[in-house]
N, C-alpha and C positions, 0 to 999 in steps of 0.2 A: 305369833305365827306369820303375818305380815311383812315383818321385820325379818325374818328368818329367808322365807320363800324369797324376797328381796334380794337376799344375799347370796341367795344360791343362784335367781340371775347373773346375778353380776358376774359371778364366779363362772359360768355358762358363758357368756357373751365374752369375755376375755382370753377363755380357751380356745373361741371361732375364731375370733380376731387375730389369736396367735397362729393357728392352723391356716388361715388363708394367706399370712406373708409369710411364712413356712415354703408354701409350693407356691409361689408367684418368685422367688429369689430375690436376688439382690436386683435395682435397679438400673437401668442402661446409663451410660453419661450421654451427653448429648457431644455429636463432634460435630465441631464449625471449622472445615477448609481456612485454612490461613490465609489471607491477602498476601502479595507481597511487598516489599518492606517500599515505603514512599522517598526513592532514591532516584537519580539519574541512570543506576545502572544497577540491575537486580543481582542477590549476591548472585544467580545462576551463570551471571553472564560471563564469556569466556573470551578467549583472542581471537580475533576473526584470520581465515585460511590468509594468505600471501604467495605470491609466486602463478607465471604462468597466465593463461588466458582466462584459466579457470576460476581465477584467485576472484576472492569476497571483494567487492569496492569499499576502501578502505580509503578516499582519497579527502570523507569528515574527518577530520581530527575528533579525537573522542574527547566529550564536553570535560574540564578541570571540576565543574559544578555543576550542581541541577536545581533549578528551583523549587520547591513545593506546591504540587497543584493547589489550586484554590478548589477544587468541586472532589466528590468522591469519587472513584469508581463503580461502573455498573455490579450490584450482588452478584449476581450470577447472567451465564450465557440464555440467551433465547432458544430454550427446547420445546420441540414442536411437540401436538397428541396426535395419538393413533390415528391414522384417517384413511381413507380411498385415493386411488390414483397413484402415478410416476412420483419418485422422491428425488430428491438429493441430500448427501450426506456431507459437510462440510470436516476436513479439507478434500476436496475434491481430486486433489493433485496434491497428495503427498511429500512428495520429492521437492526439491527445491527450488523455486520459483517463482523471484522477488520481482515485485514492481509490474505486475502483469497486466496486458491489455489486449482484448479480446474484443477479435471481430466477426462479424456471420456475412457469410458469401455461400447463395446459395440455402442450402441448408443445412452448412456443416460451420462449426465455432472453429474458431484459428487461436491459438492464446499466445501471447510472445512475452520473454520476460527479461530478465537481466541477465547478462553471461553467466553460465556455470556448466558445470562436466564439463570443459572441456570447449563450449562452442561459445560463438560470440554471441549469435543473438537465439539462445534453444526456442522451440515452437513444438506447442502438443494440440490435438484437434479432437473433439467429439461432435457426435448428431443428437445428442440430449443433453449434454451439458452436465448429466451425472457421474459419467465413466470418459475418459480422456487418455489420450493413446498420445504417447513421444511422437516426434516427428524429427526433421533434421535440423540441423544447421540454417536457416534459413539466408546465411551470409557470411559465407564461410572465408570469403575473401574480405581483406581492408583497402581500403583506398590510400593512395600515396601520401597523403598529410597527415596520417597517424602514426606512431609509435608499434611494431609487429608485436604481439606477444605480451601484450599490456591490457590486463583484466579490468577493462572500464566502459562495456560496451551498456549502460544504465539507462534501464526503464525507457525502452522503444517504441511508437507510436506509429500504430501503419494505420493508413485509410486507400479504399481502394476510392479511383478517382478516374471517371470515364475508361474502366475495362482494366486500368493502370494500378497496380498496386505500390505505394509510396509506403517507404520507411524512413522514418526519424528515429535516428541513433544518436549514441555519447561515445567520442574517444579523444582520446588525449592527441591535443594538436602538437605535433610533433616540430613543427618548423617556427614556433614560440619558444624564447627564451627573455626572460628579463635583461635589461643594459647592466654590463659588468658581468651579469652572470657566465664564468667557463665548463661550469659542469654539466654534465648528459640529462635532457629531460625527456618524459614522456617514458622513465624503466623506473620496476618496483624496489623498494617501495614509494609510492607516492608520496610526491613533495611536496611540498607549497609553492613551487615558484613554476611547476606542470599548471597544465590549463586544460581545463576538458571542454569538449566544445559539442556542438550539435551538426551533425553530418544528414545526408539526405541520400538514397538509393531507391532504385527503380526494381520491379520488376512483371512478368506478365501471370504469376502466379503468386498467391497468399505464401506457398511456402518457396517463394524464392527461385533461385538464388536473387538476392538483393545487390546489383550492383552501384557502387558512386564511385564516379568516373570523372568526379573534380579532383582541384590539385589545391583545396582549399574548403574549412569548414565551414558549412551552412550559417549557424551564427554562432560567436563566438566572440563575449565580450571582456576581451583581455583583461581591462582596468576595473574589471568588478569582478573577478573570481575565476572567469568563466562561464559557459552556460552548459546547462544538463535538462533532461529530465524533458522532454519535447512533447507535448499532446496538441495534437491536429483536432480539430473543432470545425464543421458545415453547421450554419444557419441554417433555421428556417428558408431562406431565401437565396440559398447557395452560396454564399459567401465562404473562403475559408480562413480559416484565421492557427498560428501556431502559437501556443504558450508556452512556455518555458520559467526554468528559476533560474537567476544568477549564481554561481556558486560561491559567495562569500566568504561563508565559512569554512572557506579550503585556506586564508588567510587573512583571518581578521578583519571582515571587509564586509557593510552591513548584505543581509539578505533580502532581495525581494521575487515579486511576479510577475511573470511578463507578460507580453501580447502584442502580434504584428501580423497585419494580414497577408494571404497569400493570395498566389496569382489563381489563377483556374485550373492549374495544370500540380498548382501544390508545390511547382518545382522554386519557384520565384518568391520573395518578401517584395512588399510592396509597402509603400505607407513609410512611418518610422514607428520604431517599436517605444511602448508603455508600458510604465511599470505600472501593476492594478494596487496590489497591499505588500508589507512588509512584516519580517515578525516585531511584534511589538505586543504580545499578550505571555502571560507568565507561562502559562503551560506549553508555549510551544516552543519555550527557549533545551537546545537553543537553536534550532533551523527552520525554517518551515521549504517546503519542497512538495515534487509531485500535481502540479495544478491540471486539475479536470474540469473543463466547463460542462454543464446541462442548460441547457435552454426547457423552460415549462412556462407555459401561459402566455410566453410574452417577456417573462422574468429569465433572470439568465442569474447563472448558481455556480461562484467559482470554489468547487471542491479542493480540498488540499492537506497534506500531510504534516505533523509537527509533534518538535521532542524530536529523539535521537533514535535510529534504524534499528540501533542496537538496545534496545531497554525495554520494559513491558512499557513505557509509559506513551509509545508512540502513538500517535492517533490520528484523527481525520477532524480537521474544521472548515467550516463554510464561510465565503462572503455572499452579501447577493448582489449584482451589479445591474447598472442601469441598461447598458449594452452590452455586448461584448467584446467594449475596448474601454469599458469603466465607465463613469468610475464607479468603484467600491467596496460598501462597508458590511464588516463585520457583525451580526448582531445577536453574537454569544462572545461571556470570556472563556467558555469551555472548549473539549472537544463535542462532536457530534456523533464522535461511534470514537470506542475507547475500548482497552483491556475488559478481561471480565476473569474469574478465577479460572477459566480455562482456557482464553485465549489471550496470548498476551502480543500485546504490540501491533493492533492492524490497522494497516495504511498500505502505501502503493496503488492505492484505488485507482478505475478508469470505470466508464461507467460505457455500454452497450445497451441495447433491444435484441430482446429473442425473438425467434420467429412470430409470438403472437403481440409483437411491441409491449412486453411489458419490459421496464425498466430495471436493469441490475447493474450492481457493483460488484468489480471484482477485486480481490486485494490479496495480500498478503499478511501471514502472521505467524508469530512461534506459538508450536503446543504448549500448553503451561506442563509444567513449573522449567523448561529449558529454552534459556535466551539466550544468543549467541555462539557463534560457530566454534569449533567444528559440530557439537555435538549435538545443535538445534538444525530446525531447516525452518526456512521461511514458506510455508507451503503456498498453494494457490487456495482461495475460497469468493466465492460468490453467496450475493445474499441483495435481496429483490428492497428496490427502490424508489420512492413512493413521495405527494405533495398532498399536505393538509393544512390547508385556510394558506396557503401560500409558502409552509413551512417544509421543508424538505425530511422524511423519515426513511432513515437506512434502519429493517430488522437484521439483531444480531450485536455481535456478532454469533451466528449460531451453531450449537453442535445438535448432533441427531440426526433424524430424517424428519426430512423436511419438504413440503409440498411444493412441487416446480408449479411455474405461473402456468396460467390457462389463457 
């Protein structure tokens, strides 16, 4: 009987078991977001625009090779939880709008970034720093030592300076040509034997008009590339000082950072310029560019861009220097803010205080999975920046909504 009843559980317990994966179905698979593939250039990436004022800067050579990072990629982006209070939702500026640097006069944000639509140097403004309104041309005139109609006006630097608002620009010096060389420089498509230089304009408001009324570029170091990419720097103690890259690798020619201080007026170099680091770490090959100084504690933090504009792999690494005219060293082989599965490529940083000093970076980056023009944009995004035990931490890169500083 034991034996029996036995059997007729079993028989019971088999037919539940079967009824319960009956109405539960078949199992979900699990899906994991693809990386993308560990190359110089992702297969999304496309030909950047050409022609006109408007045209992509085009004047890197795109790299023959890319090295293989040594570190992983972040899993995923920084998404914030539900909470109280003003947000922001990264990209904040949609539209296109490479190498951005953003200043508060007043209490309204000014953001300036690399030519495109159309203008030379675009500028958009917000009073919360969540929502950002176009604005014009802030420099819609060139100055006599550049090339008209030549889309190379890169990653601008304004600091407003006793009431005066200073711009530092990039354009192709037009009155450089190499020995021997007879052909036209300074028209697209960009050459190698063109030289972009750093120019300087004035004006008595954030949005312009910026005029420069030289008949010669600010700095402009012919026998090493040229120079781009200009970020204005105040100490502590009012000093100011501008950094710059060499452009190198516009012709084979190594890369490095620069730094030379300026007068009170912002308008003058003073000193002799210093190189602070060069690229020489595998993941930045092959440029490194965009130099941002932060001063904290005392300590002085030269931010910077590397890898290729055009690629998810672009990113942002730190030195930390002793002053800020060097020297100094690197103390990562990595980047410090990198791709994530949904943001690829951020770099262009410059780094501001909002109104209540807290510290942010703003940068640029492509929405994943589209890198590269026409059919990417480099949008604008900000994301708040922070020192622990002496270590510098950028959150992000992040999407969502996300809590503005208090």
């Amino acid at each position: 009987m034991s034996d029996r009843a036995g059997h007729i559980r079993s028989i019971a317990g088999a037919l539940i078991l079967t009824l319960v994966v009956a109405c539960a179905g078949p199992s979900q698979p699990t899906v994991t977001p693809s990386l993308p593939p560990e190359s110089g250039t992702p297969s999304q990436s496309v030909a950047p625009e050409t022609g006109g004022a408007a045209a992509t800067p085009t004047a890197d050579a795109a790299p023959t090779s890319t090295a293989e990072p040594s570190h992983s990629p972040a899993a995923s982006p920084t998404v914030a939880t539900p909470h109280a209070g003003p947000t922001y939702e990264n990209p904040v500026f949609p539209a296109d709008f490479p190498d951005p640097h953003v200043i508060l006069v007043d209490e309204t944000y000014y953001a300036y970034s690399t030519n495109s639509s159309g203008k030379n140097v675009p500028s958009i403004s917000s009073s919360d720093l969540a929502t950002w309104s176009p604005e014009r041309d802030v420099m819609p005139g060139l100055p006599s030592w550049t090339g008209l109609n030549f889309g190379t006006r890169w990653a601008p630097g304004v600091m407003e300076i006793d009431g005066t608002f200073v711009l530092y620009f990039v354009a192709c010096d037009a009155n450089y040509s190499p020995p021997a060389y007879e052909g036209q420089v300074c028209v697209l498509p960009v050459d190698p034997v063109d030289r972009q230089c750093i120019g300087r304009a004035v004006a008595d408001n954030p949005l312009g008009p910026f005029v420069d009324d030289s008949d010669e570029p600010f700095v402009c170091q012919h026998d090493l590339g040229g120079s781009i990419d200009a970020y204005p720097f105040r100490d502590v103690d009012g000093q100011l000082y501008l950094y710059w890259k060499n452009d190198g690798n516009c012709c084979g020619l190594p890369v490095g950072l620069w730094v030379q201080p300026l007068s009170e007026d912002g308008l003058e170099l003073t000193g002799e310029p210093i190189e602070l680091i060069q690229r020489d770490q595998q993941w930045e090959s092959p440029l490194i560019e965009n130099p941002a100084m932060v001063e904290h504690d005392g300590s002085y933090y030269l931010f910077y861009s590397g890898n290729w504009w055009e690629s998810h792999l672009y990113a942002v690494g730190y030195a930390v220097c002793e002053t800020p005219l060097g020297p100094c060293q690197k103390p990562l082989d990595e980047p410090i803010f990198e791709f994530t599965q949904e943001v690829f490529g951020p770099g262009g940083q410059s780094f501001f205080e909002d109104q209540g000093g807290n510290l942010l970076m703003a940068y640029h980056a492509w929405t994943a999975p589209t890198v590269g023009y026409p059919q990417g944009q480099r949008s604008l995004r900000i994301d708040p920046a922070s020192f622990v035990d002496g270590m510098p931490t950028i959150t992000g890169p992040t999407v969502g909504p996300q809590p503005l500083p208090r």
